[in-house]
N, CA, C and O atoms as a GROMACS GRO file, in nm:
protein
  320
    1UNK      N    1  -2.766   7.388   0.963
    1UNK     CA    2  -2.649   7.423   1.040
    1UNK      C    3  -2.605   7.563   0.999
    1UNK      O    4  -2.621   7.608   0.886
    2UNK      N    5  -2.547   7.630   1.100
    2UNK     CA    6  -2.498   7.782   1.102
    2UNK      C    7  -2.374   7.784   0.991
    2UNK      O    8  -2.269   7.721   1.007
    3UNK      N    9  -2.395   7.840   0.912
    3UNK     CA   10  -2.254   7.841   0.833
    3UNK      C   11  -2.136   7.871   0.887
    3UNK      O   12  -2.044   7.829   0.817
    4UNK      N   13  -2.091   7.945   1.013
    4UNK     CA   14  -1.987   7.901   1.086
    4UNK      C   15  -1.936   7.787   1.157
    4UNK      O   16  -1.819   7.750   1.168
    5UNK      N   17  -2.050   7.734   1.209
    5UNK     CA   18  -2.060   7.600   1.289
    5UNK      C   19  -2.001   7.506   1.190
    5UNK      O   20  -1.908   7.430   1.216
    6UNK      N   21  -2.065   7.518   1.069
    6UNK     CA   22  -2.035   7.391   0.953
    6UNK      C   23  -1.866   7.416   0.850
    6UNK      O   24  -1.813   7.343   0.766
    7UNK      N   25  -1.827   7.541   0.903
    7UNK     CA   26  -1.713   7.575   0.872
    7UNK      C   27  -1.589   7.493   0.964
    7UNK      O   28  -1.507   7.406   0.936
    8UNK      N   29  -1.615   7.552   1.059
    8UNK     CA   30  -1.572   7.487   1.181
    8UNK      C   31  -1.581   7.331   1.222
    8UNK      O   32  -1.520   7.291   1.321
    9UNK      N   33  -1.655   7.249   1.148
    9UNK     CA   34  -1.675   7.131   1.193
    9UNK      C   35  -1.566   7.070   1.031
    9UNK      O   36  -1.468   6.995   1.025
   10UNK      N   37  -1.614   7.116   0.963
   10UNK     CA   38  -1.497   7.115   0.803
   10UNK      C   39  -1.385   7.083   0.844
   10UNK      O   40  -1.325   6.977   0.827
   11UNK      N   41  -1.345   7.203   0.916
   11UNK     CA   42  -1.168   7.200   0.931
   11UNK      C   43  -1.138   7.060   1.077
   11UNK      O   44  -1.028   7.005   1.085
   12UNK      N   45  -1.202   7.039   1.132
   12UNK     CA   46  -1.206   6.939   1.250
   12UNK      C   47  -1.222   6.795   1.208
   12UNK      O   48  -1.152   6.713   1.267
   13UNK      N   49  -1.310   6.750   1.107
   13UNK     CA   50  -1.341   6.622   1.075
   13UNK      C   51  -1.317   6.591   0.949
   13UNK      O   52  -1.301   6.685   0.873
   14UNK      N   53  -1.308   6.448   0.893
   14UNK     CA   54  -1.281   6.412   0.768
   14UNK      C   55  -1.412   6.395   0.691
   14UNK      O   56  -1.436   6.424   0.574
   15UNK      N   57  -1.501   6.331   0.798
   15UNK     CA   58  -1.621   6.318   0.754
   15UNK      C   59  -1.720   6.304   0.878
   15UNK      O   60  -1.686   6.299   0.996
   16UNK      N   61  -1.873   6.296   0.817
   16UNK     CA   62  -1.996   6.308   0.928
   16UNK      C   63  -2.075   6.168   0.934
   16UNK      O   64  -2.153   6.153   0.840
   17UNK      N   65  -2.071   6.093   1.000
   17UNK     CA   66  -2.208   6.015   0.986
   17UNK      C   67  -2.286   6.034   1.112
   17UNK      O   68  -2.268   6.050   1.232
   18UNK      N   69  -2.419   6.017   0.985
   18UNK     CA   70  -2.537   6.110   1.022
   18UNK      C   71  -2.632   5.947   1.003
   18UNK      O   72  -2.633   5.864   0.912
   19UNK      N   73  -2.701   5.953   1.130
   19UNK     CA   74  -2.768   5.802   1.179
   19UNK      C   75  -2.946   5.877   1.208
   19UNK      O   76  -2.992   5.950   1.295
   20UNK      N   77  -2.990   5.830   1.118
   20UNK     CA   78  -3.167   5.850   1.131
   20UNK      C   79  -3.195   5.691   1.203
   20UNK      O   80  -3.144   5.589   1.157
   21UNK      N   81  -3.279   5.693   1.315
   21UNK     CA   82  -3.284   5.595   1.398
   21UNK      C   83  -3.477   5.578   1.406
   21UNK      O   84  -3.562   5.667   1.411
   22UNK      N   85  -3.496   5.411   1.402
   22UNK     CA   86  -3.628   5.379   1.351
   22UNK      C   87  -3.670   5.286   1.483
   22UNK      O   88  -3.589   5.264   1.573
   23UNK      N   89  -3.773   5.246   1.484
   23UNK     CA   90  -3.826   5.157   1.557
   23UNK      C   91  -3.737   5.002   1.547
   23UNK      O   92  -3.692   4.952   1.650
   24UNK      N   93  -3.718   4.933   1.405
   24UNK     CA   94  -3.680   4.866   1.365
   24UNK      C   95  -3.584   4.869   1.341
   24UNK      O   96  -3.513   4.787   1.400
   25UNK      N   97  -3.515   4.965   1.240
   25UNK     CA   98  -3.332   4.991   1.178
   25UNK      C   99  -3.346   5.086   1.248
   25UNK      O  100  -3.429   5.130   1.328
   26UNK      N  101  -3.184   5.128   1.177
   26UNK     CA  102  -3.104   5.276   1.130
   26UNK      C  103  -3.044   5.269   0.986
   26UNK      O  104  -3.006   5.178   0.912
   27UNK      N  105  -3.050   5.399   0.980
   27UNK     CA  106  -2.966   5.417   0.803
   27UNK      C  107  -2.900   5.526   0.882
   27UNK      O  108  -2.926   5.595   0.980
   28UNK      N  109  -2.777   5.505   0.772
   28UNK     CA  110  -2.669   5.609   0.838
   28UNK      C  111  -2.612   5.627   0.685
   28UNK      O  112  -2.614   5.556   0.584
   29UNK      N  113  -2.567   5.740   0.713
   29UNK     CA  114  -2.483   5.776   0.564
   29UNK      C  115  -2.348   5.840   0.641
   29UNK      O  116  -2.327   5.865   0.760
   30UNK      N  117  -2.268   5.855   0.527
   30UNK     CA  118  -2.106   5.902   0.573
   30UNK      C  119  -2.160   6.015   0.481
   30UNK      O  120  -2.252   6.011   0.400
   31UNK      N  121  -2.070   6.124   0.518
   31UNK     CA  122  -2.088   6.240   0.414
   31UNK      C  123  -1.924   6.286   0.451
   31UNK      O  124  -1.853   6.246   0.543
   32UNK      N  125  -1.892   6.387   0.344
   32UNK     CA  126  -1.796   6.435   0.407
   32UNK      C  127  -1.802   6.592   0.414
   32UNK      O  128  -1.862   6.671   0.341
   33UNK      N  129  -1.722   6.614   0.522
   33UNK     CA  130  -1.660   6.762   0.587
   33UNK      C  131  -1.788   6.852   0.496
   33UNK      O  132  -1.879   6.897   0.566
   34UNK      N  133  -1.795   6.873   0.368
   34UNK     CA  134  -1.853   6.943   0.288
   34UNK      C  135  -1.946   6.898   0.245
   34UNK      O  136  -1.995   6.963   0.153
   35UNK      N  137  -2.021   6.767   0.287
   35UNK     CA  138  -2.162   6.747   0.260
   35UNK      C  139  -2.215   6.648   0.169
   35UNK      O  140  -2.331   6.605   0.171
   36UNK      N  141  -2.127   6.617   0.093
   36UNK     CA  142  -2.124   6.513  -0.014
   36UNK      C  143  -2.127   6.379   0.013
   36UNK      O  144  -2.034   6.323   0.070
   37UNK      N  145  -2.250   6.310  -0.034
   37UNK     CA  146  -2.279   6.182   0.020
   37UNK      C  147  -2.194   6.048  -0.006
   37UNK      O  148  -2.190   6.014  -0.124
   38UNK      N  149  -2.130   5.972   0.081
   38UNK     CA  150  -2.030   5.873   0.001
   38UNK      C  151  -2.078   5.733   0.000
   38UNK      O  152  -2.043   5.652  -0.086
   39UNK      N  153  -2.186   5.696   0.131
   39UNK     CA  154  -2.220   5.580   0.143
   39UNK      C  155  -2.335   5.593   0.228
   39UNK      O  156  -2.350   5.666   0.326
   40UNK      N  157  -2.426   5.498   0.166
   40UNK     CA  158  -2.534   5.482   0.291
   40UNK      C  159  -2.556   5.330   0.350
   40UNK      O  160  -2.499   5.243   0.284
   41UNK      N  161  -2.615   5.295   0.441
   41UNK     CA  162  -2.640   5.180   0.499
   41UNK      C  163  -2.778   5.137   0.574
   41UNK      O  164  -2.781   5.212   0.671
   42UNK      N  165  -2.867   5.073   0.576
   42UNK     CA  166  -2.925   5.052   0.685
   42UNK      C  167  -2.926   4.907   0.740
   42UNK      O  168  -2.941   4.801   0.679
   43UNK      N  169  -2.905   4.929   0.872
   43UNK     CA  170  -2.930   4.775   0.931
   43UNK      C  171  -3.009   4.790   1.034
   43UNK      O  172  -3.041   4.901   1.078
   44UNK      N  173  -3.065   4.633   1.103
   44UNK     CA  174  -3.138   4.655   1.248
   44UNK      C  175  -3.117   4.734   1.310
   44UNK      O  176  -3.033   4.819   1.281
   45UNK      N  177  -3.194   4.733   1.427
   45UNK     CA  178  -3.169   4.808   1.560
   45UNK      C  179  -3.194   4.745   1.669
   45UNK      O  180  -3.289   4.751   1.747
   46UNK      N  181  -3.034   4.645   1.666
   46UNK     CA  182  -2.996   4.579   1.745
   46UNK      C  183  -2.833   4.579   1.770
   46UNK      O  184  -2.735   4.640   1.727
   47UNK      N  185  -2.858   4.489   1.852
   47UNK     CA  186  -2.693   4.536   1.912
   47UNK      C  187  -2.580   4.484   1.819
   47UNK      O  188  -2.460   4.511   1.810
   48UNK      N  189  -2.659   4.404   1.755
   48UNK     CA  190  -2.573   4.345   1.618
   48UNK      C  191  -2.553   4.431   1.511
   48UNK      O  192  -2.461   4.441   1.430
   49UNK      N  193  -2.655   4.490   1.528
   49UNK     CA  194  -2.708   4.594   1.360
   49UNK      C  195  -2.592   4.708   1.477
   49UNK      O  196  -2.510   4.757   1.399
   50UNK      N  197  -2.581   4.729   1.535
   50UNK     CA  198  -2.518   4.852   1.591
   50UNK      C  199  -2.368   4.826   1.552
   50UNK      O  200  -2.290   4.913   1.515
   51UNK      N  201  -2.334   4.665   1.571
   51UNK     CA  202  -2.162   4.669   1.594
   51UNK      C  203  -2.156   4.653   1.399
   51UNK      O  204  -2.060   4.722   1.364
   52UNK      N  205  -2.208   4.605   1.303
   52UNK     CA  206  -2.206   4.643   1.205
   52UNK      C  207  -2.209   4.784   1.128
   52UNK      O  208  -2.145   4.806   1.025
   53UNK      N  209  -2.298   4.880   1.195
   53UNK     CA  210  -2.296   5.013   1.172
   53UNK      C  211  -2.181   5.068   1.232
   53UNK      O  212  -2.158   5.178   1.184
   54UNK      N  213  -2.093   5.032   1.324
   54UNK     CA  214  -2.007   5.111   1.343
   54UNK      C  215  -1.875   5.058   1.263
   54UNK      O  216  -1.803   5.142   1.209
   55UNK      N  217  -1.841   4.911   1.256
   55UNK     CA  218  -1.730   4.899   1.140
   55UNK      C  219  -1.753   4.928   0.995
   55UNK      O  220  -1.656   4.930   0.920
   56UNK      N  221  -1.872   4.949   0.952
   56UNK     CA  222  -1.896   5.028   0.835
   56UNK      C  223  -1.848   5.167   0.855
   56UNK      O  224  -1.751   5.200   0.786
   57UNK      N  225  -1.896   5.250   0.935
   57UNK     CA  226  -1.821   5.376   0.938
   57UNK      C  227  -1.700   5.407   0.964
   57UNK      O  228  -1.645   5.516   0.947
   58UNK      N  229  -1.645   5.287   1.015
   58UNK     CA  230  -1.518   5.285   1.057
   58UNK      C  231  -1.395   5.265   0.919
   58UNK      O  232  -1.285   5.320   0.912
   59UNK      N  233  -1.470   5.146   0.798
   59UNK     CA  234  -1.418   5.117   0.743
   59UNK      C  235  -1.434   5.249   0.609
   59UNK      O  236  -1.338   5.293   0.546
   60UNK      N  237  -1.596   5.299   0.590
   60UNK     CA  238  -1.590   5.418   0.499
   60UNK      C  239  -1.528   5.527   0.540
   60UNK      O  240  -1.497   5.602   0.447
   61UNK      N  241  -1.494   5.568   0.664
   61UNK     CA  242  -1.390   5.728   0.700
   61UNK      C  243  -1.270   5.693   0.751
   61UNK      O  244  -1.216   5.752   0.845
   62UNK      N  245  -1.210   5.567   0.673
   62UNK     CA  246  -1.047   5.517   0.728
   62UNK      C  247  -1.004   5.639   0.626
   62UNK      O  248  -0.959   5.753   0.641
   63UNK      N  249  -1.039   5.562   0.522
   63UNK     CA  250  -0.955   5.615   0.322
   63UNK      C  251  -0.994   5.763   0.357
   63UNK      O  252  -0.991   5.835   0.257
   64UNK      N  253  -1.024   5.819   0.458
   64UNK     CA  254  -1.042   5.958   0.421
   64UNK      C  255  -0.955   6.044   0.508
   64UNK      O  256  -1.014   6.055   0.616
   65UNK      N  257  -0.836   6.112   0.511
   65UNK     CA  258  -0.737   6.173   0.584
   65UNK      C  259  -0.662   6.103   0.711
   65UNK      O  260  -0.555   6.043   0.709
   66UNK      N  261  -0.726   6.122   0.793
   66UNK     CA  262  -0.730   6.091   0.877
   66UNK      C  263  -0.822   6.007   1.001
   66UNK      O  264  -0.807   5.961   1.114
   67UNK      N  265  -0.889   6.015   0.934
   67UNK     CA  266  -1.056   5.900   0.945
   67UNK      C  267  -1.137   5.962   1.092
   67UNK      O  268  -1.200   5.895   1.173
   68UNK      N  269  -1.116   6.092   1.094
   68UNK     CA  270  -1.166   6.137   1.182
   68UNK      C  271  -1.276   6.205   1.131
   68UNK      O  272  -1.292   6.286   1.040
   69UNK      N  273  -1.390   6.118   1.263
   69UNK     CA  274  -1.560   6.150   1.156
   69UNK      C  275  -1.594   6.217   1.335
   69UNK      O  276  -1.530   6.223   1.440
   70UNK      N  277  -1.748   6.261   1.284
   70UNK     CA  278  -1.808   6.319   1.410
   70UNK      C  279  -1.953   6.244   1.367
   70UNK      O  280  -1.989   6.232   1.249
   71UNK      N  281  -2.022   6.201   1.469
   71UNK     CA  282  -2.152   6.141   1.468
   71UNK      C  283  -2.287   6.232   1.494
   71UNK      O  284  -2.294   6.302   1.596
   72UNK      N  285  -2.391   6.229   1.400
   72UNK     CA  286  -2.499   6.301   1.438
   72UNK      C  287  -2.606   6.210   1.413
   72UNK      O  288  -2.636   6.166   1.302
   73UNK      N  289  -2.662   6.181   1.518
   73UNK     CA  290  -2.751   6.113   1.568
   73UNK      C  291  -2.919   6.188   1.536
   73UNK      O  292  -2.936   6.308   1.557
   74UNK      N  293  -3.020   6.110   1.490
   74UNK     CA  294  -3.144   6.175   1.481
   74UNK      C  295  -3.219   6.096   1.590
   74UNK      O  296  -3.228   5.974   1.578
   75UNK      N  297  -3.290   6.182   1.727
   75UNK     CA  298  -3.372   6.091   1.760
   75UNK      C  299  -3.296   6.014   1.875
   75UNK      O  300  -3.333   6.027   1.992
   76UNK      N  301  -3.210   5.947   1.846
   76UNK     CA  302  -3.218   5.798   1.941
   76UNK      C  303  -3.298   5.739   1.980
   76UNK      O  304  -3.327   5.740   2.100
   77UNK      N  305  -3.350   5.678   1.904
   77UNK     CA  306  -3.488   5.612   1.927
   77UNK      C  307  -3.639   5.656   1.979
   77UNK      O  308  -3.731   5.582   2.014
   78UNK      N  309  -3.637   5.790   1.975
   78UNK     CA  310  -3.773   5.885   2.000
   78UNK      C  311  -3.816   5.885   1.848
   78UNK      O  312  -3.752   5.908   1.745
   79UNK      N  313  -4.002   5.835   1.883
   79UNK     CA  314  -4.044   5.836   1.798
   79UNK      C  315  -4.163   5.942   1.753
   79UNK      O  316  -4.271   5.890   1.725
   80UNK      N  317  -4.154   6.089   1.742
   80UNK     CA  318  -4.250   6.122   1.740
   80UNK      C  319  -4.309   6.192   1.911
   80UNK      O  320  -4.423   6.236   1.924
   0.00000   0.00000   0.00000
């Protein structure tokens, strides 16, 4: 990321989760504003594993300001 871009996304969000997406799972980690890893997860990749991945992120970027996260997605399911 452009070091302005990632400046700019700093002052906007509390934190990032960042979702690497598999045939089978996803792992997602929370990071925050500045990059620092706080939690990781992986579950299926199903619609179950999905509504679990999102109250996990929901519940790791509450405690953080304002719990305003931005999502970066790898993929969506393209494999290659």
């Amino acid at each position: 990321m452009f070091p302005i871009l990632a400046e700019r996304l700093a002052e906007r969000v509390d934190a990032v989760v960042g979702v690497d997406t598999h045939t089978d799972t996803h792992t997602a980690a929370v990071l925050t504003a500045v990059g620092t890893v706080l939690a990781e997860i992986t579950v299926p990749a199903t619609d179950d594993g999905a509504a679990v991945l999102l109250a996990w992120a929901g519940r790791q970027t509450a405690v953080l300001g304002t719990g305003r996260r931005a999502w970066a997605l790898d993929g969506a399911r393209c494999h290659g």
